[in-house]
C-alpha positions as CSV (number, residue, x, y, z in Angstrom):
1,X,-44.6,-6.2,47.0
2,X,-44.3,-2.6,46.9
3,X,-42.4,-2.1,43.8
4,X,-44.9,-4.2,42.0
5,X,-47.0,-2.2,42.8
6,X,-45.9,0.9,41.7
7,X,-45.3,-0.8,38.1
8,X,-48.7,-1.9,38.3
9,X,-50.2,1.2,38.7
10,X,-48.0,3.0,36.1
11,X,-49.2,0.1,33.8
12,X,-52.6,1.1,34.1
13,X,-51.8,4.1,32.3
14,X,-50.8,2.4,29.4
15,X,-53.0,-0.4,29.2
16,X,-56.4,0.4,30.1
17,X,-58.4,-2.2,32.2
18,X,-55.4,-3.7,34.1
19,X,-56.9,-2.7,37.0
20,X,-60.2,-3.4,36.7
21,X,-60.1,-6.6,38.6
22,X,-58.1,-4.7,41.7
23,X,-60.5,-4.6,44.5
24,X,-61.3,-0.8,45.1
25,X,-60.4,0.2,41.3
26,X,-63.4,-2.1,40.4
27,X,-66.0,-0.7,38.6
28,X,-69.1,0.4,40.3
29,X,-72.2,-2.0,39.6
30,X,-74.8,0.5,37.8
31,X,-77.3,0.8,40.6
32,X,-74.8,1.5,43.6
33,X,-73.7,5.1,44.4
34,X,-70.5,6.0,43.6
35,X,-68.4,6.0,46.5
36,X,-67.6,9.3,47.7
37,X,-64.0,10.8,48.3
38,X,-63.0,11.3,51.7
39,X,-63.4,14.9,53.4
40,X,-59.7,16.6,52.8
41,X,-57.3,16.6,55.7
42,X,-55.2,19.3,56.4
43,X,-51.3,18.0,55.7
44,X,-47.8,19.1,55.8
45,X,-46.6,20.4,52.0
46,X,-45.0,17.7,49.9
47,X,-41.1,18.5,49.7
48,X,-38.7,18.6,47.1
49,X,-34.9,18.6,47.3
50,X,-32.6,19.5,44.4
51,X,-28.7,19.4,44.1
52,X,-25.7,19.9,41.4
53,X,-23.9,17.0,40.5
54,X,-20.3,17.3,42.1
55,X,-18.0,17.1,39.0
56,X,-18.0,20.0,36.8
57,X,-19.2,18.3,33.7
58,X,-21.5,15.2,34.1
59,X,-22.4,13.7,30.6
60,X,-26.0,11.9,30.1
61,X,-25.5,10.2,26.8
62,X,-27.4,7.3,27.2
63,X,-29.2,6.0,24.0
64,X,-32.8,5.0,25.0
65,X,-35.0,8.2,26.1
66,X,-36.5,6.4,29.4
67,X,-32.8,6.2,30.4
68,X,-32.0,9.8,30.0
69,X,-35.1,11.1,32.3
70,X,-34.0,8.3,35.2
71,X,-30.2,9.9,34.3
72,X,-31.2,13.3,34.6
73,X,-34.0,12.6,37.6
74,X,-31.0,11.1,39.7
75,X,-28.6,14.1,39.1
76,X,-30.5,16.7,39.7
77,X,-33.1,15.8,42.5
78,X,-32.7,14.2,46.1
79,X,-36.3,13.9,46.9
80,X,-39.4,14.5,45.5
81,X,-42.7,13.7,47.0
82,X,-44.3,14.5,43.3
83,X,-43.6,13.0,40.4
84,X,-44.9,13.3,37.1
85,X,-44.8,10.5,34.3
86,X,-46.2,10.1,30.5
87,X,-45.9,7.7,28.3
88,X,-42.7,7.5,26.7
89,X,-44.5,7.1,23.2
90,X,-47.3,10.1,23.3
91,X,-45.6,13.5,22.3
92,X,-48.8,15.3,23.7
93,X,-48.5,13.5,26.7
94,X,-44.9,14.5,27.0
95,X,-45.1,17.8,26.8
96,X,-48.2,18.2,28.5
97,X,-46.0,16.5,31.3
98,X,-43.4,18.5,30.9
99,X,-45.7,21.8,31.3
100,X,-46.7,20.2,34.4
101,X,-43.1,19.4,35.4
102,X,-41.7,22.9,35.2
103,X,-45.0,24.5,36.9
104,X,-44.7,22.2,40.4
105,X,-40.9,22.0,40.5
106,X,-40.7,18.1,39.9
107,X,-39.1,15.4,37.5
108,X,-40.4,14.3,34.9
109,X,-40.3,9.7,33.9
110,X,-41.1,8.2,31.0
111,X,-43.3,4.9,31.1
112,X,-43.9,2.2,29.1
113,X,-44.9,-1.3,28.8
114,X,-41.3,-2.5,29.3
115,X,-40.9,-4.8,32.5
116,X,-37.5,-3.1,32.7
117,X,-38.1,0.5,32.6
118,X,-41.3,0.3,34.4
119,X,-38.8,-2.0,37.4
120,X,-36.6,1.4,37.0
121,X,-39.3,3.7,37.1
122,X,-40.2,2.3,40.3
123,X,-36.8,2.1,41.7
124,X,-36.2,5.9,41.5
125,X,-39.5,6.9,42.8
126,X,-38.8,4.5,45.9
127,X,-35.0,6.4,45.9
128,X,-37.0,10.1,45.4
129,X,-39.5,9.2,48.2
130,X,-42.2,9.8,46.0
131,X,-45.8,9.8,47.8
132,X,-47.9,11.1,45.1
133,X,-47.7,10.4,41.0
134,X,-49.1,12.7,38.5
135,X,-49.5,10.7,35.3
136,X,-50.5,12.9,31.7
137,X,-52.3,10.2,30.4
138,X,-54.3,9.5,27.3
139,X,-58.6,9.5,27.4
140,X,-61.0,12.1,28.4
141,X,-62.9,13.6,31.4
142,X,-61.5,15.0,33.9
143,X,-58.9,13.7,36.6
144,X,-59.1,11.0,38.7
145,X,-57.4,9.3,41.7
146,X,-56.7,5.5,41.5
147,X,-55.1,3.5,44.4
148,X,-54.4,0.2,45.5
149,X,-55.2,-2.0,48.7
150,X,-51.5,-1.9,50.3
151,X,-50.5,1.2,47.6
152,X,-47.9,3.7,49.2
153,X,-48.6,6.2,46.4
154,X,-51.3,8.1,45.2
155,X,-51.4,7.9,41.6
156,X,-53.2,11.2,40.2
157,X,-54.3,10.5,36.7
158,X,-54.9,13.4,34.2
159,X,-56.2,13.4,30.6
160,X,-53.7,14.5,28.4
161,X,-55.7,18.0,27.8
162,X,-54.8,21.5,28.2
163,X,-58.2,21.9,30.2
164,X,-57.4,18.8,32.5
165,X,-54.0,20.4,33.2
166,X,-55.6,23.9,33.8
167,X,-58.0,22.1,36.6
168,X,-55.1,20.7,38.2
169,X,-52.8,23.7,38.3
170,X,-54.9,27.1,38.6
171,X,-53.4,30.3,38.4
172,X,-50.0,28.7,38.3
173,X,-49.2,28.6,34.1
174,X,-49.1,30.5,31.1
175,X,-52.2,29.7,29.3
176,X,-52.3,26.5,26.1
177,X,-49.7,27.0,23.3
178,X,-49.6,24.4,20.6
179,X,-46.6,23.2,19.4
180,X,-45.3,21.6,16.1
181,X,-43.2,18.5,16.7
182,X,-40.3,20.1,15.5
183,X,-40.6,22.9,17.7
184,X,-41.7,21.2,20.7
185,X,-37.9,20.6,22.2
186,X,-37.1,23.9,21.9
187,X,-40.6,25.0,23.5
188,X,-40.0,22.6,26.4
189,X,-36.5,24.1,26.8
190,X,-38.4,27.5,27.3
191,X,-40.5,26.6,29.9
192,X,-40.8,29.6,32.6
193,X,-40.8,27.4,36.0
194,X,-42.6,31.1,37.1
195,X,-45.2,30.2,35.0
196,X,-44.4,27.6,32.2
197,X,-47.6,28.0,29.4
198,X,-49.0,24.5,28.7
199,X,-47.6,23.0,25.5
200,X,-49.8,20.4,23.8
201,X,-49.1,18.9,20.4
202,X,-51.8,19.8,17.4
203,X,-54.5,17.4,17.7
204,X,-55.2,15.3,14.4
205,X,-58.3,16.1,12.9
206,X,-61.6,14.1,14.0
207,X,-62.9,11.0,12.0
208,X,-66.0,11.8,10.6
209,X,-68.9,9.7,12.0
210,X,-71.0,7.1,10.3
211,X,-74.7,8.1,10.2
212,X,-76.5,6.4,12.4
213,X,-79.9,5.5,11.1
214,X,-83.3,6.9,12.7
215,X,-84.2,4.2,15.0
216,X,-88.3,3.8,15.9
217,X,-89.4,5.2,18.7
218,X,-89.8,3.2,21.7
219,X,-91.0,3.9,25.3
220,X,-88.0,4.9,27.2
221,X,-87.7,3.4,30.6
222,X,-87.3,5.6,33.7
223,X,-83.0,6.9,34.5
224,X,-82.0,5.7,37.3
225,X,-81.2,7.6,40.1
226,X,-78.1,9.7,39.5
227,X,-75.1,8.8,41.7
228,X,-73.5,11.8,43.8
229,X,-70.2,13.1,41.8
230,X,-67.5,12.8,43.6
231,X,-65.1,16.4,44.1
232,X,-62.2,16.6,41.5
233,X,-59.3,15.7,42.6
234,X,-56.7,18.1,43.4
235,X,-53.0,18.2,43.9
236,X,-51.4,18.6,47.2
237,X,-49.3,21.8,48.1
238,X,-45.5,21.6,47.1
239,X,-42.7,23.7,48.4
240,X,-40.6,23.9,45.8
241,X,-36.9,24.0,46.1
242,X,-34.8,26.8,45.4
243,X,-34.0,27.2,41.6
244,X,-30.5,25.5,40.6
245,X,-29.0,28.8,38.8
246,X,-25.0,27.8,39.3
247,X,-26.3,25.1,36.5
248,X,-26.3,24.7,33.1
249,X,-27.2,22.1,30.8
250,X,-26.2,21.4,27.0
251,X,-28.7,18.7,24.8
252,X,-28.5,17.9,21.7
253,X,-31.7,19.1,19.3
254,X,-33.0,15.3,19.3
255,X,-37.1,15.3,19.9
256,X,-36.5,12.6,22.6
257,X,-35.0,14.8,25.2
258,X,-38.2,16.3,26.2
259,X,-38.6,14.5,29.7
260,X,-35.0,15.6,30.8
261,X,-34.9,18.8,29.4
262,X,-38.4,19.5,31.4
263,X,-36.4,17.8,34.6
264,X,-33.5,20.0,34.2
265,X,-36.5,23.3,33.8
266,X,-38.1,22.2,36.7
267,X,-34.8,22.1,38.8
268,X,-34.5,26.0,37.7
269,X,-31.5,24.9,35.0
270,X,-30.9,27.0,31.9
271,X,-30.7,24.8,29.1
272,X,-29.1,25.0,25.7
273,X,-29.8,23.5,22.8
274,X,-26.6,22.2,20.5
275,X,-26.7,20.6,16.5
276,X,-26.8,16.8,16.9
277,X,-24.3,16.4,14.3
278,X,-22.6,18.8,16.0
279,X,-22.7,19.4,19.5
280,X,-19.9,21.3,20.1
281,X,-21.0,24.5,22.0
282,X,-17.8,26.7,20.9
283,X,-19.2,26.9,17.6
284,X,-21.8,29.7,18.8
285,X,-21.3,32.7,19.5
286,X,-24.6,33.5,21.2
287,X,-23.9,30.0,22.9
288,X,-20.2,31.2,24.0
289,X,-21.6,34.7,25.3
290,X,-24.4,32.8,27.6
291,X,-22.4,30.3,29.0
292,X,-20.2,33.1,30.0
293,X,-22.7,35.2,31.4
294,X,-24.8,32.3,33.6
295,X,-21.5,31.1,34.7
296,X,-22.4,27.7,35.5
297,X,-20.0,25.8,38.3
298,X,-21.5,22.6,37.3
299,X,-22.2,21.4,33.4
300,X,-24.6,18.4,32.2
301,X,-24.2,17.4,29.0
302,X,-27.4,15.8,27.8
303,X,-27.6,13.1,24.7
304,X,-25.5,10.3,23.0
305,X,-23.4,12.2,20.8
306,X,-21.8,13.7,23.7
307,X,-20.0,10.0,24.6
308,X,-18.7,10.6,21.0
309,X,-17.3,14.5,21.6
310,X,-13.5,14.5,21.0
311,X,-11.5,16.7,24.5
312,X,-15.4,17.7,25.7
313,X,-13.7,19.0,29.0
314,X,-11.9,21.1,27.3
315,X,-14.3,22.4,24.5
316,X,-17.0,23.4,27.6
317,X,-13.8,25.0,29.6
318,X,-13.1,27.0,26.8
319,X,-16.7,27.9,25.9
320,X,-17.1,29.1,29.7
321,X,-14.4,31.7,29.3
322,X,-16.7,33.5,27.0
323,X,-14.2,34.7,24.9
324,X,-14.6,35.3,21.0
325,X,-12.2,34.3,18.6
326,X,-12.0,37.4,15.8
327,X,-15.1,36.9,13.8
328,X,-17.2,34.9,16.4
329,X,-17.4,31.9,18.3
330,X,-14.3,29.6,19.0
331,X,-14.0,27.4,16.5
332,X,-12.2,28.7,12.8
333,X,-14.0,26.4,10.3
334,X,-15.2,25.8,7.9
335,X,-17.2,28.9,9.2
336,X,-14.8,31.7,8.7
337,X,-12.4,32.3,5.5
338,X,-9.4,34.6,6.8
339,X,-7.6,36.7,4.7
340,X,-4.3,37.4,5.8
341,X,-1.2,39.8,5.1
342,X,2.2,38.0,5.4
343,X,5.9,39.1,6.5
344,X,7.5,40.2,9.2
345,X,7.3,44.0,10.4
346,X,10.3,46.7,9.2
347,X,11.1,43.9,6.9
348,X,9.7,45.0,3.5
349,X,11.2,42.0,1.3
350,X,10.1,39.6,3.6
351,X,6.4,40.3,2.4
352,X,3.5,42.8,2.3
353,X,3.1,42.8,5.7
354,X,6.7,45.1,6.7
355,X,5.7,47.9,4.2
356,X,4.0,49.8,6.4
357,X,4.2,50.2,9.9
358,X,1.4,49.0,12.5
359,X,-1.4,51.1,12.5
360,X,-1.8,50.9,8.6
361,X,-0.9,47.3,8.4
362,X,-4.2,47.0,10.4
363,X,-5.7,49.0,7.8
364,X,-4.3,47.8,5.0
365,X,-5.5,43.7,6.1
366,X,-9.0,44.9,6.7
367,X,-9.0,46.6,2.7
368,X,-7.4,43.4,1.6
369,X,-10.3,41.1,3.3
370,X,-13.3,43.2,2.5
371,X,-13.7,42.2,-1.3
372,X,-13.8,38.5,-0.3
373,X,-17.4,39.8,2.0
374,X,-19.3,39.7,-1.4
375,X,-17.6,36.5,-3.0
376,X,-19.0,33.8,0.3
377,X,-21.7,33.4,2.8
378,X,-18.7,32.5,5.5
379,X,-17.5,35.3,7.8
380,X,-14.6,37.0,6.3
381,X,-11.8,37.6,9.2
382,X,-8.7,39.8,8.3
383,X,-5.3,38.0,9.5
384,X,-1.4,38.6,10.1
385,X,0.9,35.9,9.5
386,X,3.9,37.3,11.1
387,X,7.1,35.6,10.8
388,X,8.6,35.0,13.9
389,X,11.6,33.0,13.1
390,X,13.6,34.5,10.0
391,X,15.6,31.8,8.2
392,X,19.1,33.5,7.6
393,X,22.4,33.5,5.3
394,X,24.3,33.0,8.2
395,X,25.0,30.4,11.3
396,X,24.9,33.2,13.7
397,X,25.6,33.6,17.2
398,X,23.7,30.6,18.4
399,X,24.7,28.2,15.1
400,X,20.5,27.7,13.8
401,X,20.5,29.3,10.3
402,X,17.7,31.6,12.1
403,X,17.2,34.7,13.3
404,X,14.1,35.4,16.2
405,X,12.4,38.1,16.6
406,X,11.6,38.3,20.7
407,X,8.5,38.0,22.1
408,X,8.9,41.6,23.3
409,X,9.3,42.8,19.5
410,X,6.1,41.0,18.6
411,X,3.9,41.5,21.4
412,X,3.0,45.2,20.0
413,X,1.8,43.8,16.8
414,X,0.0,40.8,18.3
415,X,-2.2,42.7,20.9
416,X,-2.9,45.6,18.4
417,X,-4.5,42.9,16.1
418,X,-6.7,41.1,18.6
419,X,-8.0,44.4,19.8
420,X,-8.6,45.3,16.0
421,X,-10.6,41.8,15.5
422,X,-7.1,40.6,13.0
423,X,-6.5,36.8,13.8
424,X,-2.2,36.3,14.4
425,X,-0.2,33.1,13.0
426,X,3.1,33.0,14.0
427,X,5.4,31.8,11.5
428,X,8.8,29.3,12.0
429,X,11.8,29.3,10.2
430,X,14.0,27.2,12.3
431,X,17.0,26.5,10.0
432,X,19.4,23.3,12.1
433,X,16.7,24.2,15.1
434,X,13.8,22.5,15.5
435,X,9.8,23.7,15.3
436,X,9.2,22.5,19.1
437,X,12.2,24.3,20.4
438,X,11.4,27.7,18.8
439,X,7.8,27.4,18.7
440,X,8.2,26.7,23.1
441,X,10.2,30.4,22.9
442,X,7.2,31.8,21.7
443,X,4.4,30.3,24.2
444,X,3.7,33.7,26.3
445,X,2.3,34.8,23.0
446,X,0.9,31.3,21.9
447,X,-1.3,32.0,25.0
448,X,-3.2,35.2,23.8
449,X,-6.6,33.2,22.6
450,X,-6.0,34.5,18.6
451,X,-2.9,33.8,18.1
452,X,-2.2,30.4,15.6
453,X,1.4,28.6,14.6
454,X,2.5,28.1,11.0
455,X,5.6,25.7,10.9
456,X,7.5,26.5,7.2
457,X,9.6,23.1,6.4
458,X,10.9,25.3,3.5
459,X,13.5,26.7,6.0
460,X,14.2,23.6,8.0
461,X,17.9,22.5,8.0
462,X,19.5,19.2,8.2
463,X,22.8,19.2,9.8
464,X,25.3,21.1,7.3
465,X,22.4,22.1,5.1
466,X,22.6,26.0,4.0
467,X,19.2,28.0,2.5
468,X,18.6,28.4,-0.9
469,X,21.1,25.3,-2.0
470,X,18.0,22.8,-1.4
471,X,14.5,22.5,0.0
472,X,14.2,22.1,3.6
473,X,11.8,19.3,5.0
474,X,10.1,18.0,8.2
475,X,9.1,14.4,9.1
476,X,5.7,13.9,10.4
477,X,6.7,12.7,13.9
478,X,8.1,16.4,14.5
479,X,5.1,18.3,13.6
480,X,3.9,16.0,15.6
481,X,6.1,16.7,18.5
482,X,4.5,20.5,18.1
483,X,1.2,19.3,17.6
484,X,1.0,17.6,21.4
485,X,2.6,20.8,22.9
486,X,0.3,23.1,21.2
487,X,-2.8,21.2,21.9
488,X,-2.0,20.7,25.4
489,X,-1.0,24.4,25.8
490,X,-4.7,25.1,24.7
491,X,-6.6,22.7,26.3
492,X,-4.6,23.8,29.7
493,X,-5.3,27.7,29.4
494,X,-9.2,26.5,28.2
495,X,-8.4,28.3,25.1
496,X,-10.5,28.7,22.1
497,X,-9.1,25.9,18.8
498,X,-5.7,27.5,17.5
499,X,-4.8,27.5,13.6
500,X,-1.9,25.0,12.9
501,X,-0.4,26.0,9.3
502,X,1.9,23.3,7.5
503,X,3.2,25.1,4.8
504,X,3.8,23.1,1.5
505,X,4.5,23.2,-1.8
506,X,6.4,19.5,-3.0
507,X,5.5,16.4,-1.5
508,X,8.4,16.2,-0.1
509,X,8.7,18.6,2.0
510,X,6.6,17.3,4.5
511,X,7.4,13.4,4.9
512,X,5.3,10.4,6.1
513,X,2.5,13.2,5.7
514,X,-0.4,10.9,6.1
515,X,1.1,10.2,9.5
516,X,0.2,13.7,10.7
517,X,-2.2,13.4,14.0
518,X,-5.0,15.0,13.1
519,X,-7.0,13.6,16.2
520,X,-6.5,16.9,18.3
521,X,-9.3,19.3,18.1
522,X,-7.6,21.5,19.9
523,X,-6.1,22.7,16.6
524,X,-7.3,23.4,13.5
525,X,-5.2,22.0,11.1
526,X,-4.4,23.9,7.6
527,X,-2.1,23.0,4.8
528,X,-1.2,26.0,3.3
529,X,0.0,25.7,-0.6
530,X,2.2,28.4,-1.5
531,X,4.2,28.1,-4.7
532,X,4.5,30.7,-7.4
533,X,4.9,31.3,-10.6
534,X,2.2,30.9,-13.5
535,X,-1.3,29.9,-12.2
536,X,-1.5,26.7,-14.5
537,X,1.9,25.6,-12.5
538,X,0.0,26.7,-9.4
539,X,-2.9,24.6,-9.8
540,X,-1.3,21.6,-10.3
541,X,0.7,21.9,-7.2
542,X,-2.6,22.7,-5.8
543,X,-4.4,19.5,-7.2
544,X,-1.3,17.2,-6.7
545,X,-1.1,17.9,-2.6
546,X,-4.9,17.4,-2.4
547,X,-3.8,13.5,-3.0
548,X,-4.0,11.5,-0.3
549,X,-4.4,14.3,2.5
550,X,-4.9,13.7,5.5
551,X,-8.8,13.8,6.3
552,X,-10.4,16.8,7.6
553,X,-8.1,19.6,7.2
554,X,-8.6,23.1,5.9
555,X,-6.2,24.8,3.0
556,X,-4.8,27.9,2.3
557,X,-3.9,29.6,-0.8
558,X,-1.1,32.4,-1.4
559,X,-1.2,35.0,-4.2
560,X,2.2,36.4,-4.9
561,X,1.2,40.3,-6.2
562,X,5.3,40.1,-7.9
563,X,5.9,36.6,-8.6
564,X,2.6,35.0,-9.6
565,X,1.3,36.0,-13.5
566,X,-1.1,36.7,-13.1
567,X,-1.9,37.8,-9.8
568,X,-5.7,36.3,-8.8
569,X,-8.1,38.7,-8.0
570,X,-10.6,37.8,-5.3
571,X,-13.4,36.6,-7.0
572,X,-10.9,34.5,-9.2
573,X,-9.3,33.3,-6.0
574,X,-12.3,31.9,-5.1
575,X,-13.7,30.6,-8.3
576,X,-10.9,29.2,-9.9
577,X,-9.2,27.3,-7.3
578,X,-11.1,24.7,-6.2
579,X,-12.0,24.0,-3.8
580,X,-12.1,27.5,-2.5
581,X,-9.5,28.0,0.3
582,X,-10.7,28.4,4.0
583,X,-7.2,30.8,4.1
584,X,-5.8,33.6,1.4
585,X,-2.5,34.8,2.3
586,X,-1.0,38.3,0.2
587,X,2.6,38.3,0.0
């Protein structure tokens, strides 16, 4: 009987009159007095009670907006003797509500005519121990207490009106501020629980009245006596619970997350607000640094593309970290184009990147990045692609074709660059090794958050296979091999999205290509074409291993300052191929 009633008298709000056969919410006959409220009793504050969720990321991603303010309601708050509701159809309502929310510490429902959310509704206000209801409600006047013969709530009805609201909460908000629709999540999401302002949606303009024609005079009969007015109504006291500030929550920018974004305010919670068709919060800087900064030990992730995330464990672990890829944020594209010097350093034939030693390499990969700052609206990020593994004439001591630099050689390099803001890719020639083997001898640097791999099939052997008498080649189950070691090495250390580089220049070299698992967003895959010769020969190369690529990946482009004729400048490098590369590389 008591859950009935509680959807009945959420109903009312929505469907005026319901009550008005419900003994006590009758309506007066016109010559009785108004019945007068009763003297107010002194009572014990209503009580609140909030608490994190246990795990350290909880995702809300259910699809219908009633859903995700029960969701959020239920993981946030243990009791609450308040409650405030709106119609789940009525913007102003909403974020009236959610003013309201914020300023007395307490969730925020949606209502609507649905038997089914109004039966869920009433199920987590029984859970909540909810003894009073304040429902931001359509109509004018001021607010008004309706109950129920048997009712165990006190339903507190308020216009949906700045001025109602400012009756009901005095001295305890920021003033009215009207919001545009598309402005009102964000608003919500900036609520000040000290003193939230009260956010109302632009009213549409009035209809203009019909005329009403002068009407003859008649006697006018005597008023009748004017009934007493019964005293406002007024909210109870509250002690709020403590603000939730080991929280954090992420929504999506969808206009239907204003009730749980207000819940998650009210509960103290800093909330963020991430792209819908992206809501990957490593993709912001700003977003990286905050997360850092509030340290959060519990997570909610709020909205349905959230069910959809690919590894969003990892993606909010690695966020938390706060650290910054070189260039911003912690994911490479297709926001940043790096330009990179390659070679391996004291090695001068080996590339660009050994003619000079550290300190001007560092130097020399800023002055080869900057002309690219005027040719794109991306972030241009200087890079080293430092060959690790050097293939070799020779069998040598272990038998592999391939010589290794150690990780003690390297490490110089590597730390200089992140420190100078230079994004690393290590580089594999493996000869008869294999890519997983070497790149595993390489993990303490793979570890350091801006350093990519680059697997070269160029200089992969066979068995009995020498250099230079044929082009090497890889099968796609190998890369694949490195792919699941590399992306678990990341999303184990919560590091930011590596670069993966297949380099390619004949179909061949890289077989069952299409095979390549590009499911792990971990990495950031990039086929990097790098032939050389005349640039009509070039382009074609370029055109033919665009064919049937595997979807979603990024490419790179290599200009040869000897071997190429002619050598691209910048701006042709990015207006004749096509499309423009995400990577350059100088050799």
């Amino acid at each position: 009987m008591h859950r009935r009633t509680v959807s009945l008298l959420l109903a009312a709000v929505l469907v005026p009159g319901l009550l008005a056969g419900c003994g006590a919410a009758q309506r007066p006959e016109p010559t009785a007095p108004a019945p007068t409220a009763p003297a107010p009793t002194a009572s014990a504050p209503l009580t609140v009670s909030t608490g994190l969720p246990g795990d350290p990321l909880t995702v809300l991603a259910d699809a219908d907006p009633s859903t995700r303010a029960l969701a959020m309601s239920r993981a946030l708050f243990r009791r609450a003797q308040l409650v405030v509701t709106a119609d789940a159809g009525d913007l102003n309502a909403q974020l009236l509500a959610a003013s309201a929310a914020v300023a007395l510490g307490a969730p925020l429902l949606l209502t609507s005519a649905d038997a089914s959310v109004s039966a869920a509704v009433a199920t987590e206000l029984d859970r909540l121990g909810a003894t009073h209801v304040l429902s931001i409600a359509g109509g004018a006047g001021g607010a008004r207490e309706t109950a129920e013969p048997g009712a165990t709530r006190t339903l507190l009805v308020a216009p949906a009106t700045p001025a109602a609201l400012a009756a009901l909460l005095p001295g305890s908000h920021g003033g009215a501020v009207t919001v545009t629709a598309s402005a009102a999540l964000a608003a919500v999401a900036g609520l000040d629980p000290r003193k939230p302002a009260l956010l109302h949606a632009a009213e549409p303009a009035a209809s203009p009245r019909t005329p009403t024609p002068a009407a003859t005079p008649t006697a006018t009969p005597s008023p009748a006596p004017a009934a007493p007015a019964a005293p406002p109504p007024t909210l109870p006291a509250i002690e709020r619970a403590a603000a939730l500030s080991a929280g954090s929550v992420l929504a999506t920018d969808d206009p239907s997350q204003l009730a749980p974004v207000a819940t998650a305010r009210a509960a103290g919670l800093a909330v963020h607000l991430v792209p819908v068709v992206d809501p990957n919060p490593q993709a912001s800087a700003a977003l990286v640094r905050a997360l850092a900064t509030e340290h959060p030990s519990a997570v909610i992730a709020l909205g349905a593309p959230f069910a959809h995330e690919p590894a969003l464990d990892w993606k909010v672990r690695s966020a938390l970290t706060g650290t910054q890829l070189p260039g911003g944020g912690q994911v490479l594209f297709p926001d940043h184009l790096y330009v990179a010097l390659y070679g391996t350093p004291g090695a001068p034939v080996l590339g660009v990147l050994g003619e000079q030693g550290l300190t001007a390499s560092l130097a020399r990969a800023r002055a080869v990045a900057a002309p690219y700052e005027t040719l794109t609206d991306r972030t241009v990020v200087p890079m080293f692609e430092i060959i690790a593994s050097v293939a070799a004439g020779a069998a040598g001591p272990d038998g592999d074709y391939s010589n290794e630099k150690s990780v003690d050689e390297l490490r110089p390099w590597v730390e200089a660059a992140g420190k100078a803001g230079v994004y690393v890719v290590l580089d594999l020639q493996p000869g008869r090794s294999d890519f997983l083997s070497q790149a595993k001898a390489y993990q303490p640097l793979l570890e350091l958050p801006w350093v990519g791999l680059a697997l070269d099939p160029e200089w992969r052997l066979k068995p009995h296979e020498k250099h230079l008498t044929q082009i090497g080649s890889v099968d796609a189950a190998e890369v694949n091999r490195v792919i699941t070691w590399l992306a678990d090495l990341t999303s184990r250390n919560a590091l930011p999205q590596k670069m993966f580089v297949l380099h390619q220049f004949q179909l061949r070299m890289i077989q069952h290509r299409d095979l390549v698992d590009t499911s792990r967003d971990e990495l950031a895959l990039l086929i990097h074409v790098d032939g050389q010769g005349g640039q009509p020969d070039k382009q074609a190369t370029w055109n033919a291993l665009h064919v049937d690529a595997p979807a979603g990946v990024a490419w790179g482009w290599k200009n040869f300052y000897d071997e190429d004729h002619p050598t691209l400048t910048p701006k042709q490098t990015m207006t004749q191929v096509s499309p423009p590369p995400d990577l350059v590389t100088y050799q």
